[in-house]
DRENGULUM-43140 format. One record per residue: residue in three letters; residue number from 1; x, y, z of N, C-alpha, C, O, CB in turn. Coordinates in nm, 4 decimals, padded with zeros to 6 digits. Glycine has a CB too. Layout:
BEGIN
KELUM  residu  num      n.px      n.py      n.pz     ca.px     ca.py     ca.pz      c.px      c.py      c.pz      o.px      o.py      o.pz     cb.px     cb.py     cb.pz
KELUM     ALA  NUM         X         Y         Z         X         Y         Z         X         Y         Z         X         Y         Z         X         Y         Z
...
# end
This chain:
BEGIN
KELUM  residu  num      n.px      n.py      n.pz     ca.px     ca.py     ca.pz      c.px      c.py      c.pz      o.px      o.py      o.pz     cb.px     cb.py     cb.pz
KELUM     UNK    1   00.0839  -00.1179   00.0000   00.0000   00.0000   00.0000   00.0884   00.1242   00.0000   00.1882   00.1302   00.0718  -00.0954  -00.0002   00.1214
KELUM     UNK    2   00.0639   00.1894  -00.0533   00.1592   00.3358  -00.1096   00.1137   00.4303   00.0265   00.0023   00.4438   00.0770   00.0908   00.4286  -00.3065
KELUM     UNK    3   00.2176   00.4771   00.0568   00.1699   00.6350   00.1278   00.1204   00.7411   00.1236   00.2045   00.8274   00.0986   00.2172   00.6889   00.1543
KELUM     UNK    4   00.0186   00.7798   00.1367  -00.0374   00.8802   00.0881  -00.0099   01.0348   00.2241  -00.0203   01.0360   00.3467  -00.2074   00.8172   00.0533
KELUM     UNK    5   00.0172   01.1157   00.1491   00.0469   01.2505   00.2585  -00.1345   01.3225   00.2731  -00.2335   01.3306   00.2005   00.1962   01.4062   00.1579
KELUM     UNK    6  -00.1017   01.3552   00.3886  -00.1989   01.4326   00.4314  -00.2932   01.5288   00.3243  -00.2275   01.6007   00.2489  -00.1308   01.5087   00.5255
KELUM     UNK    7  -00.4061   01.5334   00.3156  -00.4185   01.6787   00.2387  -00.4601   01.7744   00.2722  -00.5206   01.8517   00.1979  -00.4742   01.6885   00.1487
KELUM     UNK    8  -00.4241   01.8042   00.4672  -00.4614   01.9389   00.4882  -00.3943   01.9261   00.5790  -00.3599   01.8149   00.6190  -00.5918   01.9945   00.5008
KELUM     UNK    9  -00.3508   02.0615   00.6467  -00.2957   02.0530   00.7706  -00.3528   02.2099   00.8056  -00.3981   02.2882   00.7220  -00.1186   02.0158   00.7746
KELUM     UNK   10  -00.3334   02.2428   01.0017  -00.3470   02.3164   01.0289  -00.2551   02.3833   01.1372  -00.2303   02.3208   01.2404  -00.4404   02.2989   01.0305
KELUM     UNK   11  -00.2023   02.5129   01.1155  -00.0929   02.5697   01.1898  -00.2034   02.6555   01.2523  -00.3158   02.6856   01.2121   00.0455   02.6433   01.1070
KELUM     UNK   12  -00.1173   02.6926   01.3924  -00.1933   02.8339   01.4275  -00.0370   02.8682   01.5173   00.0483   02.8048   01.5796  -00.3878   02.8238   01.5428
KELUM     UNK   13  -00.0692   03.0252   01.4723   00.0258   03.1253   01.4987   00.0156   03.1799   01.6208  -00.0911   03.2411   01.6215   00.0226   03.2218   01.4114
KELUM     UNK   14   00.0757   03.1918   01.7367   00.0495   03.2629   01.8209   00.0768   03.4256   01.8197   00.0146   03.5119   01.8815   00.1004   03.2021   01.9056
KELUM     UNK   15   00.1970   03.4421   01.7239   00.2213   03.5693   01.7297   00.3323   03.5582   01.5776   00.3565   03.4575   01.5110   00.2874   03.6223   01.8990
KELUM     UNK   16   00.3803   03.6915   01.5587   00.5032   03.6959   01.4216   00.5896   03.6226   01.4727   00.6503   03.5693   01.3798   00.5835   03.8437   01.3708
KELUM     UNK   17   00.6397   03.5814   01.5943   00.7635   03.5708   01.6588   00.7388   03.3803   01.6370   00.8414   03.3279   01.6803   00.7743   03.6612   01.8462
KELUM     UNK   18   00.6923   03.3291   01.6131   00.6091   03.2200   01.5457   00.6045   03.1748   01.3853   00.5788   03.0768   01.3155   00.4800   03.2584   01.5752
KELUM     UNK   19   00.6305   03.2594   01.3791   00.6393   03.2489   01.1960   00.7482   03.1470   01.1362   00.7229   03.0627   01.0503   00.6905   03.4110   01.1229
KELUM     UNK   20   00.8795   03.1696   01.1985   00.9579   03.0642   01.1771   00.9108   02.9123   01.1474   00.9376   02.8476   01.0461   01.0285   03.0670   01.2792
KELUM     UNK   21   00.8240   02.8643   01.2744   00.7923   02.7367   01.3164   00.6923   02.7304   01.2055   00.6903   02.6261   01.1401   00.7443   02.7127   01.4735
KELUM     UNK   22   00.6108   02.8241   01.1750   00.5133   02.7639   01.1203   00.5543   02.8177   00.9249   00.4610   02.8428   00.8486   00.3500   02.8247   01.2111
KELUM     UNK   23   00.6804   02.8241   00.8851   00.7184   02.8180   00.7872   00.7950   02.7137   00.7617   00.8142   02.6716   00.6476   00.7572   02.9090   00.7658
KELUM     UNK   24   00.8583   02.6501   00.8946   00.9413   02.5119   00.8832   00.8094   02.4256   00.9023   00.8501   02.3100   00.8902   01.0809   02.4804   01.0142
KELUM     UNK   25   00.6951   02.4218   00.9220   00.5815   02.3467   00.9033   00.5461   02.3201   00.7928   00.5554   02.2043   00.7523   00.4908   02.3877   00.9503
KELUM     UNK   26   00.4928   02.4266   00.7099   00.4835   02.4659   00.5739   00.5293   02.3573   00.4793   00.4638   02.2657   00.4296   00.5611   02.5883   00.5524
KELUM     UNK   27   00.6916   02.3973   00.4620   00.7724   02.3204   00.4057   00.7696   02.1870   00.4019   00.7886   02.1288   00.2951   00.8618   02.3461   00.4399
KELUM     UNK   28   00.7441   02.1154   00.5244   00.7498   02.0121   00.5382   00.6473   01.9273   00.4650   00.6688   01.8252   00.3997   00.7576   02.0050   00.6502
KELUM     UNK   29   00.4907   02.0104   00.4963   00.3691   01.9667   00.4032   00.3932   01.9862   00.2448   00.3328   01.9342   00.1510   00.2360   02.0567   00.4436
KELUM     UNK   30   00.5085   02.0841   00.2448   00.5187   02.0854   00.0978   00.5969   01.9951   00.0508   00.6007   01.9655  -00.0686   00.5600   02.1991   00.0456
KELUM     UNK   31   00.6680   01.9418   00.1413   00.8000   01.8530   00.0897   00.7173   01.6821   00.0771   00.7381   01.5981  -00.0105   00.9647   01.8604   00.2415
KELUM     UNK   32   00.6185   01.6714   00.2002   00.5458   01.5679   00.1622   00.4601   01.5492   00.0390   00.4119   01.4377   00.0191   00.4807   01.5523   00.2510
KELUM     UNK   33   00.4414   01.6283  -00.0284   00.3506   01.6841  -00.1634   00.4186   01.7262  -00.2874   00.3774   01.8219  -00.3529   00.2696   01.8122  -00.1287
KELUM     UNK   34   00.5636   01.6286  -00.3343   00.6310   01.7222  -00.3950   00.5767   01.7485  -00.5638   00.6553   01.7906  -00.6486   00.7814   01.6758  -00.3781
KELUM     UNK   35   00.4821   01.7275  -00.5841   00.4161   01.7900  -00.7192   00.3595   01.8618  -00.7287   00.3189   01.8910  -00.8412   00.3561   01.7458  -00.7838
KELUM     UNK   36   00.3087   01.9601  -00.5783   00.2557   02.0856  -00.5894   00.3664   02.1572  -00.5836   00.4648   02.1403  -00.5115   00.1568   02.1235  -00.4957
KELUM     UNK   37   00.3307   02.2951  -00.7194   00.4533   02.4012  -00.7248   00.3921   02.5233  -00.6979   00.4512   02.6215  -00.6531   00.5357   02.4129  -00.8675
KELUM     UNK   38   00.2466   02.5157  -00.7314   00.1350   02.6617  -00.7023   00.0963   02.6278  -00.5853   00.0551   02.5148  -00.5590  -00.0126   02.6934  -00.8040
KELUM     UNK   39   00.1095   02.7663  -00.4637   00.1050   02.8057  -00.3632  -00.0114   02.9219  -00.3913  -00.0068   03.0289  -00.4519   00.2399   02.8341  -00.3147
KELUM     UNK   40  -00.1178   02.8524  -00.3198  -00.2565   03.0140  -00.3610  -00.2829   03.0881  -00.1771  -00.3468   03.0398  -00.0836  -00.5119   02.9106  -00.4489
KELUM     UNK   41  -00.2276   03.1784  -00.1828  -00.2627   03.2575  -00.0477  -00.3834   03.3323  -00.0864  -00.4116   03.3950  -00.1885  -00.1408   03.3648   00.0096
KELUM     UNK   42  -00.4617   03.3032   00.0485  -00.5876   03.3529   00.0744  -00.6056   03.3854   00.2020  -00.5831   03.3196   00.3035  -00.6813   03.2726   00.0389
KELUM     UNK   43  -00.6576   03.5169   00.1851  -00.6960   03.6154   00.3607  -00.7330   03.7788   00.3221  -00.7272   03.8430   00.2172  -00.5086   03.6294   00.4966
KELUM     UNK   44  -00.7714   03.8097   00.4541  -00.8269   03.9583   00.4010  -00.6893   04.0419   00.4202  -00.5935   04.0110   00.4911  -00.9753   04.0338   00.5066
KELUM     UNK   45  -00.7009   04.1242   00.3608  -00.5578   04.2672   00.3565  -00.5254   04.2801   00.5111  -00.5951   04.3104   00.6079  -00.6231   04.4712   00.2868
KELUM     UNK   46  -00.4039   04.2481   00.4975  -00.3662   04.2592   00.6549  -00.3415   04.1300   00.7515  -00.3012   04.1405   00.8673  -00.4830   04.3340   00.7220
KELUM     UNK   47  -00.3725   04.0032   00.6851  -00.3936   03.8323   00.7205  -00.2517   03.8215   00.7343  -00.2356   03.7271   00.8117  -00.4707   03.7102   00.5905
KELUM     UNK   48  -00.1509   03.8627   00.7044  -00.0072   03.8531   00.6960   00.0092   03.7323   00.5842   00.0410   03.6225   00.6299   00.0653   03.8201   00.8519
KELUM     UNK   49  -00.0086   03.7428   00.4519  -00.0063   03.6715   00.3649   00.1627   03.6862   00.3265   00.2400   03.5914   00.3408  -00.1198   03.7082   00.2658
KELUM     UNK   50   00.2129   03.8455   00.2667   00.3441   03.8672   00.2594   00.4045   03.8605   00.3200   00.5096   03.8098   00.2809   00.3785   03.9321   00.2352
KELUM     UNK   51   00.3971   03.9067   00.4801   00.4731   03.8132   00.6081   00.4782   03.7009   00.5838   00.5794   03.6832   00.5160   00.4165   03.8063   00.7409
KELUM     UNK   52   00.3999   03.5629   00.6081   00.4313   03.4755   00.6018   00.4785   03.3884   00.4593   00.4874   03.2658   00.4528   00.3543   03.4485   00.6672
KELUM     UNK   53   00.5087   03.4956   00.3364   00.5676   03.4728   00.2696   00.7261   03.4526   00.2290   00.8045   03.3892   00.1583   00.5178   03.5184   00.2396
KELUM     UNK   54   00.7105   03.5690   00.3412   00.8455   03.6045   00.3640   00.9452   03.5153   00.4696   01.0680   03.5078   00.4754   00.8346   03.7428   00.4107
KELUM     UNK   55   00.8525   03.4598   00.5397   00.9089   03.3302   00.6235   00.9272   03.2414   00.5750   01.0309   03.1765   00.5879   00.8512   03.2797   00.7127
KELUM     UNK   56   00.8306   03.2108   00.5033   00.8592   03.0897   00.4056   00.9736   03.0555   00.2911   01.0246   02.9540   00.2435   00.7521   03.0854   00.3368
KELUM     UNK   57   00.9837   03.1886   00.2755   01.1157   03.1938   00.1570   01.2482   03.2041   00.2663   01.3425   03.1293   00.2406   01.1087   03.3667   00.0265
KELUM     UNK   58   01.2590   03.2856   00.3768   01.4113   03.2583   00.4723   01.4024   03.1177   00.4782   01.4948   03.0643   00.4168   01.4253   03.3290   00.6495
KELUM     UNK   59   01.3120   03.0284   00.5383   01.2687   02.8873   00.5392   01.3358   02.8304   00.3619   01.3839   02.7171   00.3576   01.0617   02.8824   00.5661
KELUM     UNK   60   01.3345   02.8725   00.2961   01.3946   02.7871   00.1592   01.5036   02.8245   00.1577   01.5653   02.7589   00.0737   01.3393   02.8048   00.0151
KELUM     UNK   61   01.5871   02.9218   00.2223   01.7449   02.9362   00.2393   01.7399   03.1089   00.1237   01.8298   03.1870   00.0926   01.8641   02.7452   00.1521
KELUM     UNK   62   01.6376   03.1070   00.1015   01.6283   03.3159   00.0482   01.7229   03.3722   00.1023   01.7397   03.3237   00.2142   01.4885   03.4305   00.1070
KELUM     UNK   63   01.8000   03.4572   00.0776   01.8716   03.5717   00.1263   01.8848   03.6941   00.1043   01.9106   03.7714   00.1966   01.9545   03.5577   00.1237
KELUM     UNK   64   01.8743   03.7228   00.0161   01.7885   03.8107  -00.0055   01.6688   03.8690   00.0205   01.5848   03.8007   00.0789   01.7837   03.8011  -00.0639
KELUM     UNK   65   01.6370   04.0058  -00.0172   01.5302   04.0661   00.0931   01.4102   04.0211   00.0065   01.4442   04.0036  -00.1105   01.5359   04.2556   00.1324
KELUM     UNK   66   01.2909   03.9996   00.0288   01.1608   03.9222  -00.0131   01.1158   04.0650   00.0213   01.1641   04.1386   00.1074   01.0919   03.7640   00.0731
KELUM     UNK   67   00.9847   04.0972  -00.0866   00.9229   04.2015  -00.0880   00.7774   04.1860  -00.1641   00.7699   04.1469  -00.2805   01.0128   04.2953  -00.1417
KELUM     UNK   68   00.6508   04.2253  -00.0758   00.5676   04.2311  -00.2236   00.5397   04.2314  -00.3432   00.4266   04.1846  -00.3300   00.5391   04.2681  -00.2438
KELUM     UNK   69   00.5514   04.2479  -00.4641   00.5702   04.2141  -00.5656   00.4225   04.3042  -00.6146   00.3885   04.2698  -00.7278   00.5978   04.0536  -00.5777
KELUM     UNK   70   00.3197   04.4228  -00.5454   00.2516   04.4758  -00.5420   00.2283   04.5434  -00.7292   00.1286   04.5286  -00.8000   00.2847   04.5440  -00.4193
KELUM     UNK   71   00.3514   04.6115  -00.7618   00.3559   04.6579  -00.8456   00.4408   04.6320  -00.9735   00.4404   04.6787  -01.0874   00.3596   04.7363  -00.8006
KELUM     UNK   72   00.5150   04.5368  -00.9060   00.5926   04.4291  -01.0717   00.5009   04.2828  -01.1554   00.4939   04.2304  -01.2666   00.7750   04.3207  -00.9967
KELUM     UNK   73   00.4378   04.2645  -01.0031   00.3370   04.1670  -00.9931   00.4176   04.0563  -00.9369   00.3727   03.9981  -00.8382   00.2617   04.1337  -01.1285
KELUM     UNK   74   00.5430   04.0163  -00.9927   00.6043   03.8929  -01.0016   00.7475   03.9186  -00.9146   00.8090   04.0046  -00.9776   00.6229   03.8474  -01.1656
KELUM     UNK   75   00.8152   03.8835  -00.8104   00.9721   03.8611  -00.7865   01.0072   03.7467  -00.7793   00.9439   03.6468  -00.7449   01.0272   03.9120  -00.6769
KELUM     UNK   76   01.1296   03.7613  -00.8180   01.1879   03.5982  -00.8649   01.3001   03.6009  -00.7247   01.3578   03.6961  -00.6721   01.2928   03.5824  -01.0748
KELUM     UNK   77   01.3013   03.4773  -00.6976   01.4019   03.4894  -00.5865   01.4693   03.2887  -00.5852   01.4024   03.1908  -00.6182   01.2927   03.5619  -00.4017
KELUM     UNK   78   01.6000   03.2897  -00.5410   01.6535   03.1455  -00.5403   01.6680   03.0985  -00.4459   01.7167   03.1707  -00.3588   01.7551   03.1184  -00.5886
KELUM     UNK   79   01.6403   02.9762  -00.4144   01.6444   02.9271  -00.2976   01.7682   02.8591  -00.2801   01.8546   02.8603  -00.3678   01.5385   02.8521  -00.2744
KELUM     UNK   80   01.7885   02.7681  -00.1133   01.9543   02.7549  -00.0776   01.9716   02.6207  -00.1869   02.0859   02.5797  -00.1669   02.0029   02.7108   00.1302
KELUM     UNK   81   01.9125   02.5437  -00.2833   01.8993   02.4414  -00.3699   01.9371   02.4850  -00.4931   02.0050   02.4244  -00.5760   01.7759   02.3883  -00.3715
KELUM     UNK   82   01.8777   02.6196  -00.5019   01.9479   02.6831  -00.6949   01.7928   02.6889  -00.7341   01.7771   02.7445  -00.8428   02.0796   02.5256  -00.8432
KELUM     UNK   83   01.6737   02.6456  -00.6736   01.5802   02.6474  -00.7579   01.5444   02.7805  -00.7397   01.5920   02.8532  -00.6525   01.4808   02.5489  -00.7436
KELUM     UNK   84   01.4276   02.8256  -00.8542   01.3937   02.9513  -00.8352   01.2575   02.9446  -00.7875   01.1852   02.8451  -00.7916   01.4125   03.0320  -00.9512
KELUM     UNK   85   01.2272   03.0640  -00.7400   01.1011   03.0615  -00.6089   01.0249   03.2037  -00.7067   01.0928   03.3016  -00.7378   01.1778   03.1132  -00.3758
KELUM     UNK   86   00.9072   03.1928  -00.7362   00.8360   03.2725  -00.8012   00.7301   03.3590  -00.7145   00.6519   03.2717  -00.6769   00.7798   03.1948  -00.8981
KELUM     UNK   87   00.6854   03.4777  -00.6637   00.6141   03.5563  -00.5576   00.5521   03.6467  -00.6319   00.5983   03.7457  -00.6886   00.6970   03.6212  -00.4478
KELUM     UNK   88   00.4270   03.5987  -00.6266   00.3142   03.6958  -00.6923   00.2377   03.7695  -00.6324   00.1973   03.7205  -00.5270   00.2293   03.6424  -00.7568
KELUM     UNK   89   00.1803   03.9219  -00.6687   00.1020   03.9766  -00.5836  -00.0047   04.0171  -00.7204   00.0375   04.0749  -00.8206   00.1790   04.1010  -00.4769
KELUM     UNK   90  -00.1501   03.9742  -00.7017  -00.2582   03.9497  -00.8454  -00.3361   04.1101  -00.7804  -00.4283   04.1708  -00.8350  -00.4025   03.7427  -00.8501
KELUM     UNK   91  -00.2721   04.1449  -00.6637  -00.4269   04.2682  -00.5937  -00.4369   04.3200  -00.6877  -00.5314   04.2696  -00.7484  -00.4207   04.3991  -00.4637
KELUM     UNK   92  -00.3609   04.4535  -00.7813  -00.3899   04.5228  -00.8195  -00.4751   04.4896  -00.9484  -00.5669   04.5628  -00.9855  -00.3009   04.5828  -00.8115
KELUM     UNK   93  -00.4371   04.3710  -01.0156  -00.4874   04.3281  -01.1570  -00.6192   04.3914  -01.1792  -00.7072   04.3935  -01.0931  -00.5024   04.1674  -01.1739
KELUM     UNK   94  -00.6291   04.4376  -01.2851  -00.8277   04.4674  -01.2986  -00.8594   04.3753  -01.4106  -00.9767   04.3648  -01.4467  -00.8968   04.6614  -01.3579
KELUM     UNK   95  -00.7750   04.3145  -01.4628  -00.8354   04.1816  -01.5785  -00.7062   04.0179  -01.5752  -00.5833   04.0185  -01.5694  -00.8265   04.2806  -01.8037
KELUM     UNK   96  -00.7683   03.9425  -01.5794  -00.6908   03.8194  -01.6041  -00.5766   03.8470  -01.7343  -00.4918   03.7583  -01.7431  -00.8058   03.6920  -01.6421
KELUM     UNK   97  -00.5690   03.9267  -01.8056  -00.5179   03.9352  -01.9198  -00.3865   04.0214  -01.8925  -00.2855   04.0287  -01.9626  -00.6186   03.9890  -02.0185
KELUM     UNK   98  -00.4119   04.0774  -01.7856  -00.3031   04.1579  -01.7284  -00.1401   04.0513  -01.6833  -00.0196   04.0750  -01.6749  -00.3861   04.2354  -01.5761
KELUM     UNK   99  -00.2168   03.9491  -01.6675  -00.1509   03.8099  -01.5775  -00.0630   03.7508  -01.6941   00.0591   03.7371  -01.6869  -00.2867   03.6720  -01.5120
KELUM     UNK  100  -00.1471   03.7150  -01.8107  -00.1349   03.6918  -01.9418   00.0129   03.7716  -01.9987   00.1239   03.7195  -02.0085  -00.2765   03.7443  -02.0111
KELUM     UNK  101  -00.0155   03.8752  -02.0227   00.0879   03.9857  -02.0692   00.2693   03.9422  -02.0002   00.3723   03.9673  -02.0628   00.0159   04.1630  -01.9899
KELUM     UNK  102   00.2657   03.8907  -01.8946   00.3614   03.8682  -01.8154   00.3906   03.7353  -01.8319   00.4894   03.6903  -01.7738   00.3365   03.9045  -01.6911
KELUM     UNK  103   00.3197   03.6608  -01.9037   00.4110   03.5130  -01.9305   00.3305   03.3923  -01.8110   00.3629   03.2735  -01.8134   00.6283   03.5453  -01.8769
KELUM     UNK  104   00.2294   03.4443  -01.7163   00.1692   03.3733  -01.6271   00.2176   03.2057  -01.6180   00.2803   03.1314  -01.5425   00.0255   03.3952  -01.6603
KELUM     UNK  105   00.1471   03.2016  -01.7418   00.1715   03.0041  -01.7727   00.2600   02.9673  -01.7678   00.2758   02.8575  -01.7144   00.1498   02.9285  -01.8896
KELUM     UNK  106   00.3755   03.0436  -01.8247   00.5590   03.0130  -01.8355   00.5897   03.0017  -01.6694   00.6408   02.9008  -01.6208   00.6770   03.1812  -01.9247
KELUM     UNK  107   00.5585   03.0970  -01.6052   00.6060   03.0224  -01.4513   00.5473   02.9387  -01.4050   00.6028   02.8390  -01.3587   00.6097   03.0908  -01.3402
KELUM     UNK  108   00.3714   02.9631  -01.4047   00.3269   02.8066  -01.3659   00.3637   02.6918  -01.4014   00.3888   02.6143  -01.3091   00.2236   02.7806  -01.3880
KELUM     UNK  109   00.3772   02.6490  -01.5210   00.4184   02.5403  -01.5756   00.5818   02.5087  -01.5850   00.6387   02.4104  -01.6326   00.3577   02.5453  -01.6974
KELUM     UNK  110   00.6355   02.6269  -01.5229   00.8274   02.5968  -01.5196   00.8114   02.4776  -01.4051   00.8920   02.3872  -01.4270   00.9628   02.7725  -01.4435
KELUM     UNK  111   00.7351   02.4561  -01.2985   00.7513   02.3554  -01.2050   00.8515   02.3995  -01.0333   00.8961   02.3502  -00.9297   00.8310   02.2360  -01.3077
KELUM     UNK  112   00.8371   02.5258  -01.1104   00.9485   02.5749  -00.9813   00.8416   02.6356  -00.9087   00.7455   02.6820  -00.9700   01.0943   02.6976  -01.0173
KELUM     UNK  113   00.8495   02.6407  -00.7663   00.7597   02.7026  -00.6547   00.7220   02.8487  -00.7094   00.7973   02.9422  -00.7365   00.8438   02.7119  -00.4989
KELUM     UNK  114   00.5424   02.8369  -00.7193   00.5269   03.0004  -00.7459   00.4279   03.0341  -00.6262   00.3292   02.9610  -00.6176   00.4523   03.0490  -00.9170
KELUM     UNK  115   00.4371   03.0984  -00.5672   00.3768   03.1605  -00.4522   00.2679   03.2803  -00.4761   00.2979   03.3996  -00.4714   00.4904   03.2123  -00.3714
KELUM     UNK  116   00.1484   03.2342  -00.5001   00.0903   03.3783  -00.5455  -00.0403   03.4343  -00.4189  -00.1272   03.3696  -00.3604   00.0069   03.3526  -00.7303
KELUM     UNK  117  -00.0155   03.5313  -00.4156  -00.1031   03.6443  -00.3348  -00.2584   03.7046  -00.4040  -00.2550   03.7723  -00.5068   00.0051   03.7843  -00.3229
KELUM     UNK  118  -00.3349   03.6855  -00.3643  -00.4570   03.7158  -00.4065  -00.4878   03.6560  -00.5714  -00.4730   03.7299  -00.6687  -00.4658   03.8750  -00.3892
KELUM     UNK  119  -00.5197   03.5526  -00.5799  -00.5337   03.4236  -00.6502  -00.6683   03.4410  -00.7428  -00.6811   03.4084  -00.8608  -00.5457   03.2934  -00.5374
KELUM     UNK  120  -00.7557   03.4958  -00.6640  -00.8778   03.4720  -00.6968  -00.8718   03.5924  -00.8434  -00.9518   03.5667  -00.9333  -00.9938   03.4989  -00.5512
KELUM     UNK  121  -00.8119   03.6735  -00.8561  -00.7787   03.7474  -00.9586  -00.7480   03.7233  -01.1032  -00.7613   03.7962  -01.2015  -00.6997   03.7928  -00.9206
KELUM     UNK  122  -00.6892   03.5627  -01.0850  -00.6476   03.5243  -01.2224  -00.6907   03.3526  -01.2223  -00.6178   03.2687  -01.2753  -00.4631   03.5608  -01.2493
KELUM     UNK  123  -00.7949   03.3250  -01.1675  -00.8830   03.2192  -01.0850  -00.8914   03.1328  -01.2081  -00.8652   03.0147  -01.1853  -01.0460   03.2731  -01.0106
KELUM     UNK  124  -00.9183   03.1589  -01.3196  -00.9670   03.1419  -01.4903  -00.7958   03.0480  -01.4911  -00.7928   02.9252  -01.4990  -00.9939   03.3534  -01.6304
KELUM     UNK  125  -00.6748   03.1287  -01.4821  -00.5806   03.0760  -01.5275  -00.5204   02.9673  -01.4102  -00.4326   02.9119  -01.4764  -00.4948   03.1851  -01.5754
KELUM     UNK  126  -00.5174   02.9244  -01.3180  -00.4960   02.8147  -01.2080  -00.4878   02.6858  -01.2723  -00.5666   02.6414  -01.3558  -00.6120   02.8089  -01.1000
KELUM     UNK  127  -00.3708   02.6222  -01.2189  -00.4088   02.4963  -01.2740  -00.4917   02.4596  -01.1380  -00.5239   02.5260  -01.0395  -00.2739   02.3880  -01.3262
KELUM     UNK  128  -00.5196   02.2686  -01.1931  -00.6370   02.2486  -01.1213  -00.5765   02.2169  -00.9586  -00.6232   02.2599  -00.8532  -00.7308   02.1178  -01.1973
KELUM     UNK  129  -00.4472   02.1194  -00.9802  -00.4081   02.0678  -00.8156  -00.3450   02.2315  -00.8359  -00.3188   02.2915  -00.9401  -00.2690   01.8847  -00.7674
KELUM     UNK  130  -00.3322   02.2771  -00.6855  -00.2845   02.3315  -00.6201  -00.2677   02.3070  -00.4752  -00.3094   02.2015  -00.4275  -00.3217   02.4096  -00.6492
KELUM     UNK  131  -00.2046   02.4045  -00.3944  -00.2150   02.4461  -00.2203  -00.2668   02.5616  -00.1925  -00.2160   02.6698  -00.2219  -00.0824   02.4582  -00.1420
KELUM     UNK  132  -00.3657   02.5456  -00.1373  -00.4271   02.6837  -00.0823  -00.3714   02.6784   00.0621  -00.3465   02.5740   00.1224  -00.6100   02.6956  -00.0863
KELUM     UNK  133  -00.3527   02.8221   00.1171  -00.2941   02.8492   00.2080  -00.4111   02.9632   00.1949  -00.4318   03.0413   00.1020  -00.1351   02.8604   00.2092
KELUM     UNK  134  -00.4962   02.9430   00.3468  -00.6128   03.0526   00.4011  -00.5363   03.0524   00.5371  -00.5014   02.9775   00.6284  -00.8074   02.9983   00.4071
KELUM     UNK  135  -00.5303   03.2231   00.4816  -00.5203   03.2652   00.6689  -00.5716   03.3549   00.7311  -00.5593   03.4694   00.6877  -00.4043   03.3001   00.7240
KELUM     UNK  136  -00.6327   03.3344   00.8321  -00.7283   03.4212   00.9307  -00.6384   03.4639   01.0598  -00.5606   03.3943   01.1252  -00.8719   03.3238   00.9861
KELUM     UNK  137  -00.6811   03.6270   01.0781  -00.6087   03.6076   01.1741  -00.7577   03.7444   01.2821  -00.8534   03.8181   01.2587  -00.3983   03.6514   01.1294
KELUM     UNK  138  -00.6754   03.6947   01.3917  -00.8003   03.7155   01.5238  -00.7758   03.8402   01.6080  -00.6606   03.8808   01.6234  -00.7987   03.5798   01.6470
KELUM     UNK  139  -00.8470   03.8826   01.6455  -00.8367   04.0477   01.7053  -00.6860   04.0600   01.7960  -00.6182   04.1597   01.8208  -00.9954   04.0879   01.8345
KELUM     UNK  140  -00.6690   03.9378   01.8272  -00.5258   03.9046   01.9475  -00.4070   03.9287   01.8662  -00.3017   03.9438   01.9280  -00.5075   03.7216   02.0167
KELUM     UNK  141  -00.4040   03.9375   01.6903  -00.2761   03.9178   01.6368  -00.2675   03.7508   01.6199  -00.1888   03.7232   01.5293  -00.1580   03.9869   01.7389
KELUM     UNK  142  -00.3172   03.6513   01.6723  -00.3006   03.5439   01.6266  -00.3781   03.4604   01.5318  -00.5010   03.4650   01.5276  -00.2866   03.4982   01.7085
KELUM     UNK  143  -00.2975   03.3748   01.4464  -00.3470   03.3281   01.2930  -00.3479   03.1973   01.3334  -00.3092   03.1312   01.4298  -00.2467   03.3599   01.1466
KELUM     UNK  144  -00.4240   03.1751   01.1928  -00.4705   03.0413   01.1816  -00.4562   03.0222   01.0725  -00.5206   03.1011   01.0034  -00.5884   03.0061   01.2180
KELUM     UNK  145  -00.3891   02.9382   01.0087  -00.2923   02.9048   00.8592  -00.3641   02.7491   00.8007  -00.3203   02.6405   00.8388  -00.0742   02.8745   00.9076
KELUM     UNK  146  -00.4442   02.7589   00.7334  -00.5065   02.6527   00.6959  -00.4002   02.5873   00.5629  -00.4195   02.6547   00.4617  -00.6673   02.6993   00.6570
KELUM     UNK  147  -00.3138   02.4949   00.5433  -00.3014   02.4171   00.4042  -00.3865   02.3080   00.3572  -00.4123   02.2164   00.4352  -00.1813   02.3595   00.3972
KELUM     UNK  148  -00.4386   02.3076   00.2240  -00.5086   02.2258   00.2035  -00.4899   02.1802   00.0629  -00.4200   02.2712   00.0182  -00.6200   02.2636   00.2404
KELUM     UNK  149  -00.5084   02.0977  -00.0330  -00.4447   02.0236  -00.1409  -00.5684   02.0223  -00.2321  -00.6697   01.9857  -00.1725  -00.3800   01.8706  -00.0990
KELUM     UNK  150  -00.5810   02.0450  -00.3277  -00.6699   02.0329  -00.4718  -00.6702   01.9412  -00.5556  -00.7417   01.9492  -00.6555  -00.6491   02.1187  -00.5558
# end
């Protein structure tokens, strides 16, 4: 009988100072899953989506500074392996075609980790498996980091 990995897991954050742990969590669900490369973050403005993006990439050996990607849409960044790590931010988009213009499919389909921020924007272009990553977070500052598998 083959092993099958989990297809959801759930972190909760007590605070930023937490982020570490729950980016070496992350990883791990990702490492059990290694044919997901699309990463879909979901939460309201302010969920710490780019924070915990940004953990997640020190967590892949990043060294470089990780930044929104608000207005390029896309930063490319390498991880401590050589692979390249793709970080999308879709907020501003006002059409799927905008996504298009930038080569969208060429990173999805490169197979290298693309990390994208407000998803639901270019929803049409997704492949079908993905990881959604929903995070809620609670009047205290503390989150709740849902992964779940498509």
């Amino acid at each position: 009988m083959a092993f099958l990995a989990d297809t959801s897991k759930t972190l909760h954050v007590a605070s930023l100072d937490n982020l570490p742990q729950a980016a070496a969590a992350f990883h791990t669900f990702l490492t059990q899953n290694p044919t997901v490369s699309v990463v879909l973050f979901e939460g309201e403005m302010g969920a710490g989506k780019t924070t915990f993006i940004k953990a997640i990439c020190r967590e892949l050996g990043v060294t470089e500074a990780v930044s929104s990607p608000t207005f390029s849409l896309v930063n490319e960044y390498e991880g401590r392996d050589g692979k390249r790590i793709y970080h999308f931010d879709f907020y501003r988009l006002k059409e799927e075609r905008e996504a298009l213009d930038i080569g969208v499919y060429e990173y999805l389909d490169s197979g290298n980790l693309c990390l994208i921020e407000w998803p639901s924007k270019i929803e049409n272009l997704l492949p079908e498996h993905v990881l959604l990553v929903n995070i809620e977070a609670d009047a205290d500052g503390e989150r709740t980091i849902i992964l779940k598998l498509t």
